[in-house]
Residue, then its C-alpha position, 0 to 999 in steps of 0.5 A: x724330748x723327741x717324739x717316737x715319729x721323729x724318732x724313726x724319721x731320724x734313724x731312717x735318715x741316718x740309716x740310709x745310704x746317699x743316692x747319687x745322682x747324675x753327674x756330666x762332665x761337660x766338655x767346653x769344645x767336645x770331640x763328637x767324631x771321638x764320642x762317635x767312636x766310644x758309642x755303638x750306633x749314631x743317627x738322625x732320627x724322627x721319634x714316630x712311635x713308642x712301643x710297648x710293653x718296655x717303652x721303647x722309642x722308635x725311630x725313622x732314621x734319615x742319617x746314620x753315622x755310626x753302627x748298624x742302623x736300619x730305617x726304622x730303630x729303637x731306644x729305650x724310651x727313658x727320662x734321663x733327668x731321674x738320678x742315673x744319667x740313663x735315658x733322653x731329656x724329657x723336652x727329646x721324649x715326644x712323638x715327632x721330635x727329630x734328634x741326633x742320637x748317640x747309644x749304646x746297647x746295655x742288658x740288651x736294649x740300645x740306650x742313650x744317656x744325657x751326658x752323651x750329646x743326643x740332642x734335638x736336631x735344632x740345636x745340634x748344628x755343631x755336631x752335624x757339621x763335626x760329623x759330616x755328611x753321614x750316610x742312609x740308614x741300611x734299608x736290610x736291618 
């Protein structure tokens, strides 16, 4: 016989819709310039601050691929890894970390998500070299 906490723990179980979780496709040679050209803005960046209250990522951008990027830009500051895809690595979320960062703005805040390839500088040779020289941030944004 089962007792009345087994029970409910039980019926709770039974009850409650399966949460997804985050699931990539990982691509064996992927095509950064057509990944550039799915997402909004693409740079590189040196987190040097994070803003509050929305915890926000700020940037000083050195290169820019793609979109209107100034020298200073923000992301919201998010760990990706949590379930939903929707935010950075959390070794990417410390100040002074350099990345290459690939977002789009949703519900009004740029965001990035860990199937895009934002990653940290040291290890984004092959997306750098993909994408070619870039250009400066636009010192007016």
């Amino acid at each position: 016989m089962l007792n009345s906490f087994t029970t409910a723990v039980l019926a709770l179980a039974l009850t409650t819709p399966a949460i997804q979780a985050c699931s990539c496709l990982t691509m064996p040679n992927p095509d950064y310039v057509k990944i550039r050209d799915q997402v909004e803005v693409v740079f590189q960046g040196r987190i040097v601050g994070r803003s509050f209250p929305y915890g926000d990522a700020v940037f000083q951008v050195s290169r820019v691929w793609q979109g209107p990027v100034g020298e200073q830009f923000v992301v919201q500051w998010r760990r990706g890894d949590s379930g939903d895809c929707n935010g950075f690595w959390s070794n990417q979320l410390k100040v002074g970390a350099e990345l290459i960062v690939f977002a789009s703005r949703r519900g009004g805040v740029y965001r990035t998500d860990i199937c895009l390839p934002t990653k940290l500088v040291s290890d984004a040779a092959d997306e750098i070299a993909a994408l070619g020289p870039g250009r400066k941030p636009d010192p007016r944004k």
